[in-house]
N, C-alpha and C positions, 0 to 999 in steps of 0.2 A: 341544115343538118337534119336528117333523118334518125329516127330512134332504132331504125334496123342498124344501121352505122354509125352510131356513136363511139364505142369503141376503138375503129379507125381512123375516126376524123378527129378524136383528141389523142391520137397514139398511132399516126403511118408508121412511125417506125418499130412496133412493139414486131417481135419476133414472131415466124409464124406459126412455129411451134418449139420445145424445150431444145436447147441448148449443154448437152454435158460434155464439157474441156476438161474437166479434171474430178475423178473419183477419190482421189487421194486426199482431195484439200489443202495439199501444204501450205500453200500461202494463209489459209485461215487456220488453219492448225498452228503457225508462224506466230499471225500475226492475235489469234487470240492468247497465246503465251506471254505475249511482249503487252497486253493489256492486262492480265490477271497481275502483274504486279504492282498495279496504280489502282484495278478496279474488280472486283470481284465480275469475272466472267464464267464462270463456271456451269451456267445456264445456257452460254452461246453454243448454236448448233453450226454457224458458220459466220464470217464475218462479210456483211452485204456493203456493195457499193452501189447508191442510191443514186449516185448520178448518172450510173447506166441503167437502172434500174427503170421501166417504162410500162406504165399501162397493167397488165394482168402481170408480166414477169418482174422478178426480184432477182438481180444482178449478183452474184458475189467476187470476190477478188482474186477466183481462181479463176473466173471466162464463164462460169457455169451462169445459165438463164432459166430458172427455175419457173414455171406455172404456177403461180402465187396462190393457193385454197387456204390460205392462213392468214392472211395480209393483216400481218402484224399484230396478231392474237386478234381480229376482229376488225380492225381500227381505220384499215383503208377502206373510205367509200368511194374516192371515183379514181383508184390507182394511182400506180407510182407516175410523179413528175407531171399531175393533170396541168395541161396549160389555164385552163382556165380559174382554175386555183393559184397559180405562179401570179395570175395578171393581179388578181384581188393580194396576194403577198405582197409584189411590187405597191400598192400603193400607199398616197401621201397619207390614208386613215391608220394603215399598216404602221409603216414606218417609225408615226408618233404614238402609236400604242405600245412598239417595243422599247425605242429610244426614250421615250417620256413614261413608261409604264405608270398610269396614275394610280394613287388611291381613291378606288371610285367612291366609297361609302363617304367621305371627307370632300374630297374631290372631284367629282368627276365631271370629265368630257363634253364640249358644248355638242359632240355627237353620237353619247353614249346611249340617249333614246333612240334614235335612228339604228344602232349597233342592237340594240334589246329587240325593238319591234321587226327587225329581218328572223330574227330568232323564232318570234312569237306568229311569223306568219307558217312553220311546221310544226309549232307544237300542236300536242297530244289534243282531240277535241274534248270538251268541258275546261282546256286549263288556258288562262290567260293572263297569266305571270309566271317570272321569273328569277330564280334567285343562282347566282353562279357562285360555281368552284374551281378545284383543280385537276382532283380525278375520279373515277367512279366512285372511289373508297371514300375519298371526303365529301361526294356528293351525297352518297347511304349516309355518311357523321352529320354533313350540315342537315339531310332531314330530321333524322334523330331530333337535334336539336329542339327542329321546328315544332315535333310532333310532341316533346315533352315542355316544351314552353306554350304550346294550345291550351295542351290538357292541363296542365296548373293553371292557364287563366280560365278554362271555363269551372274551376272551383274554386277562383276564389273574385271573379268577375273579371274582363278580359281587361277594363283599363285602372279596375283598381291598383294601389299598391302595393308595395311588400312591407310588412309586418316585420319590427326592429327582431322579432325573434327571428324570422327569417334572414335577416339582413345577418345578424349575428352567427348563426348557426352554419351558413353556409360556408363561411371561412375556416372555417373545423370541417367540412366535406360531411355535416350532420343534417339531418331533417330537424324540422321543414324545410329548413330554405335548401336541402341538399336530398330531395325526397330517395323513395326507393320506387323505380317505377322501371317497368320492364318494355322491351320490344320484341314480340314473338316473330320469330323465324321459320324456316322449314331444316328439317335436315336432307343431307348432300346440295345445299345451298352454297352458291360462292356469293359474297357481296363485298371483297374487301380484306387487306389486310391491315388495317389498323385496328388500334383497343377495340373500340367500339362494332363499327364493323367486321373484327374477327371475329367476337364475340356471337355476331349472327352468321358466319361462316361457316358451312359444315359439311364440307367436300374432302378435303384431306388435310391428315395430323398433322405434315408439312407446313401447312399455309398459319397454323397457330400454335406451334407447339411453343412451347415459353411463356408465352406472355399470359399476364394474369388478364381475368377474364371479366366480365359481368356473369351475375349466374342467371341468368338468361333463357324461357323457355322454348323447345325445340317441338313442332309438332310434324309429324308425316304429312311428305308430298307423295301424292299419288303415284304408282307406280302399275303401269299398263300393261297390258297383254298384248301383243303386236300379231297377224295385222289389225289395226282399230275395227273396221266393219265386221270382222268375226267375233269381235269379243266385247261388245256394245253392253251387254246385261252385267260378263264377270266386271267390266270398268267402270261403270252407274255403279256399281256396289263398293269398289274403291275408292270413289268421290266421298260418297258417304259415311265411310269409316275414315276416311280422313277429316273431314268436317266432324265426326263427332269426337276426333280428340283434340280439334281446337275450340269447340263449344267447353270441352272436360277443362284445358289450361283456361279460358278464359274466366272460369268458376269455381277452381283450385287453386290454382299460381299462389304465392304463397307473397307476391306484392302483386299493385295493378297492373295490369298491360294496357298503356297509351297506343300503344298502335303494331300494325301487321307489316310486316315487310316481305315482297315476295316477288318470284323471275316471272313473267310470262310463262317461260320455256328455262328449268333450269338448266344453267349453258356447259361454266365450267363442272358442275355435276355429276355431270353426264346426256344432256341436250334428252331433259325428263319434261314431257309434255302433263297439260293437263286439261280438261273440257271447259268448254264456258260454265258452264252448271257449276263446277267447280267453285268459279271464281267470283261467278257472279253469291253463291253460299257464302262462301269467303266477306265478300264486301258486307253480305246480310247478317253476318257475326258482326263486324266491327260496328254496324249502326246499331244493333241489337245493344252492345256493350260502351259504347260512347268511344270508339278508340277511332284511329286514324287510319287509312291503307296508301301506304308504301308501294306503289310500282318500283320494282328496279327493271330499267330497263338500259342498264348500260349494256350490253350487252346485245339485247335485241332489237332496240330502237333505232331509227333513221334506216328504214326501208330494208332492215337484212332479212323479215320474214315476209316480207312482199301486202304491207301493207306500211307506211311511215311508223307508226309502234303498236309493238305485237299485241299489246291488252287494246287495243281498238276493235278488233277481231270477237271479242267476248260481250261487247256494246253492254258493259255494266252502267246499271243504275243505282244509284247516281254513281259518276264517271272517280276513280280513285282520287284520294285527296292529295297525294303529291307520287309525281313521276320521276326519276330520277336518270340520268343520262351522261353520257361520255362517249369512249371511244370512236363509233364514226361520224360523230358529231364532232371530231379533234378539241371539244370543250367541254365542260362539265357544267352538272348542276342542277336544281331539281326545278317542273315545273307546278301549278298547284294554282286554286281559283279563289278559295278562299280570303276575304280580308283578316280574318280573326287568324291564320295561318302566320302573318306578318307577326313579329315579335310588338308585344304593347310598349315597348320602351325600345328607343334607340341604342346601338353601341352592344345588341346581346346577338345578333347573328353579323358577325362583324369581322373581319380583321384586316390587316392591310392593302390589299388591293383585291377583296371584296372577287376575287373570279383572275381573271388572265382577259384582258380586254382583244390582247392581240389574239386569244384563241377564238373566242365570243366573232370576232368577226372573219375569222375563219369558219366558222361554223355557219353563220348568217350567207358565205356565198356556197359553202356549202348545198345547204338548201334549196337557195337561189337553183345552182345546177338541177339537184333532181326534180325540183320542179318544171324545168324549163323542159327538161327534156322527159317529162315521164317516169325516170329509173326505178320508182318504186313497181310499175306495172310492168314495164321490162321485167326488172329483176324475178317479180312471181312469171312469166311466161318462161321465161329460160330455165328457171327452176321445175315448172311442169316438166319440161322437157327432159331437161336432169335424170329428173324422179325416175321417170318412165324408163330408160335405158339402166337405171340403177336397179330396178326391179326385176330386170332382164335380167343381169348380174347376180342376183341375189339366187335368181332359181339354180344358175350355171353352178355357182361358188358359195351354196347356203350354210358350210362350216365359216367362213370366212364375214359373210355380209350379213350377220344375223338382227333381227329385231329395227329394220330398217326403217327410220320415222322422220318426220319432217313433211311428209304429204301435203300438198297444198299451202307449202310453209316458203316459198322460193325455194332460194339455194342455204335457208338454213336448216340443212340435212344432216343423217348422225346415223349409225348402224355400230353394232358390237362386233368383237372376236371374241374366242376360245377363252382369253385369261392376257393379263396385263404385258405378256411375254407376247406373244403373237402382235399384239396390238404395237406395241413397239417395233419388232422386227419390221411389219407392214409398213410404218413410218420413215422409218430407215430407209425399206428397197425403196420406197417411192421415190426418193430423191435421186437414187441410181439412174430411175428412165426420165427424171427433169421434172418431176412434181415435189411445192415443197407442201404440206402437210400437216393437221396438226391433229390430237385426241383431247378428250375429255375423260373426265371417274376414269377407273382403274385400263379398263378397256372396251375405250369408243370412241370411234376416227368421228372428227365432226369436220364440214366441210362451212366455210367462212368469208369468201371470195367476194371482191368486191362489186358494189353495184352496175357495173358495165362490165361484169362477166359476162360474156354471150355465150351461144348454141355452138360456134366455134372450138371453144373454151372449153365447153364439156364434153364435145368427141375426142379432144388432146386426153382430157383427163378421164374419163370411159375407156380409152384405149389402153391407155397406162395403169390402171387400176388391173384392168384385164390381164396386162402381160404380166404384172407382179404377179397375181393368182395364179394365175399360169403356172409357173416357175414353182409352183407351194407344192 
């Protein structure tokens, strides 16, 4: 098998381009009405059936074959129905991880190092452990965790114990044993919608309006002037007024901050870029102040920017203290190299089955695949390509395709409209000519497609982007 034709060869039957049977949707119009009375669908843009569903397209149950650039908020890395992903489901390791689901931390698997080490052969370079979860949001919570059970042991010594006041106090939610310590964030950051990780969420009022919060500090992420090679000097100066009002919280904040949590590429956002310089400042605050740095990279990790995870690209030193992961990895969790990272007592990063063993080894052949077959360097080569005809686009339709970034990023790419109405309308037609679609922040189409998107793929969806404009 050829990496020009991989694509074809786990997917002869994908269509050879979109498919629209029905504009109207009744059947999903139907059959989402007859679901909102058991399950809140109100989110659903259409209802997909995944067993026709192949390779780059998404099926739904009106006939309609959609060109998938959203693959499932992010989530698809080697397409719908990969066989080579079915084989690793099919098997007897499969099977006994669903039907036996174990408690690993208590329990676990005479092949659950074998299940860890397929993992640890793509993680992140500098990190060589790992601790699993269930989803993005609880892998940002389990860091957290990590990152404030560190930094309490490196002051009060890492295997000492706890102090009957602490033991006491903590059951009243009181310091000591219940400190007040903070995790700094960015704003228009997504990381999650649970307490914790809402709390460092700061993309739309939507994602946490209700819920009570941590009062939690927010510092500015950079915000660029597009194209990047024109505007090189106004963006070095952006770096720098953002680093200096995390240098400000870090020596204000009005409790400590244990550690930084931060996107490569903010995704949900608005797919907000930043420089290495950047990040590499960033890392040099937190060693500066003793705190911890957070990669989140659910989102951009396992090859979506065309390198396996996006902060490799910024070759910080020393490499971030924990990475955190989901979506096209189908598993969760953080990765991290540190021993003193590991809790000093058993039973505190803990709960019943300790991860999803059956996702964990979805994930391990996962990887398997793109390494076999290269997708991480495919994916940036089709992405070049991408770009380049996007930029074509941009000169024809520059009300439309504005502020166009992701350069050298693969295919995770992202441009603005006019105002959150346009951006949505644009959304909408695409679907009309067989593209499904999706946006980030108020208004910015980001494109998400999975890693055996080819050059194929992008003349369907170049074409399609053009006729909607067209039409404007």
């Amino acid at each position: 098998m050829t990496v020009a034709s991989i694509s074809a060869e786990y997917f002869p039957q994908e269509p050879k381009a979109p498919v629209v049977a029905s504009a109207t949707h009744e059947k999903s119009k139907e059959a989402i009405a007859k679901l909102d009375k058991n399950f809140d669908a109100r989110g659903a843009y259409f209802v997909a059936d995944y067993a026709k569903s192949t390779g780059n397209y998404i099926a739904d149950v009106d006939g309609n074959y959609y060109l998938d650039v959203y693959a499932q908020i992010a989530s698809i890395p080697l397409g719908y129905n990969n066989p080579a992903l079915i084989e690793v489901a099919k098997s007897d390791k499969m099977i006994r991880a669903i039907v036996d689901r174990p408690a690993l931390g208590n329990f676990p698997g005479a092949d659950l190092n074998e299940i860890v080490e397929e993992i640890l052969k793509v993680a992140p370079k500098g990190q060589d452990k790992v601790w699993s979860g269930l989803s993005g949001a609880d892998a940002n919570e389990l860091a957290f965790k990590a990152v404030f059970f560190w930094y309490q042991a490196q002051k009060r010594g890492y295997k000492s114990n706890f102090s009957a006041e602490e033991m006491e106090s903590v059951m009243h939610n009181q310091a000591p044993g219940s400190p007040e310590l903070a995790i700094l964030s960015f704003e228009r950051a997504f990381h999650g919608r649970l307490f914790a990780s809402g709390s460092t969420t700061c993309s739309k009022p939507i994602h946490k309006l209700d819920l009570p919060a941590f009062k939690w500090p927010k510092a500015e992420f950079p915000s660029y002037k597009y194209p990047l090679e024109e505007n090189v000097e106004v963006n070095k100066k952006e770096d720098e007024r953002c680093l200096k009002i995390v240098e400000e919280l870090f020596t204000t904040w009005k409790v400590p901050i244990a550690g930084v949590l931060v996107e490569p590429i903010q995704s949900e956002g608005g797919d907000n870029h930043a420089s290495a310089e950047f990040f590499q400042g960033l890392r040099d605050v937190t060693l500066k102040h003793g705190a911890l740095l957070i990669m989140d990279e659910v989102q951009t990790g396992v090859g979506a920017t065309g390198v396996m995870w996006a902060h490799e690209r910024f070759n910080l030193q020393p490499p971030p203290d924990l990475v955190t992961f989901s979506k096209k990895f189908q598993s969760a969790g953080y990765f991290f190299h540190d021993p003193e990272i590991v809790p000093n007592f058993a039973y505190r990063q803990f709960n019943t089955w300790c991860g999803d063993p059956a996702r964990m080894i979805l994930a391990g052949g996962i990887g398997k695949e793109i390494l076999k077959h290269d997708l991480v360097s495919r994916a940036a080569t089709v992405g070049d390509y991408l770009y380049k005809k996007l930029e074509a686009l941009q000169k024809k339709f520059p009300t439309y395709l504005r502020d166009l970034r992701g350069k050298d990023r693969a295919t995770f790419i992202a441009w603005s409209l006019e105002n959150a109405e346009a951006r949505n309308k644009f959304l909408s037609d695409m679907k009309t000519v067989g593209v499904n679609i999706g946006g980030c922040a108020e208004d910015s189409v980001r494109l998400r497609p999975t890693l055996v998107f080819e050059e194929k793929h992008a003349d369907i969806l170049v074409e399609a982007i053009e006729k909607v404009l067209s039409g404007y």
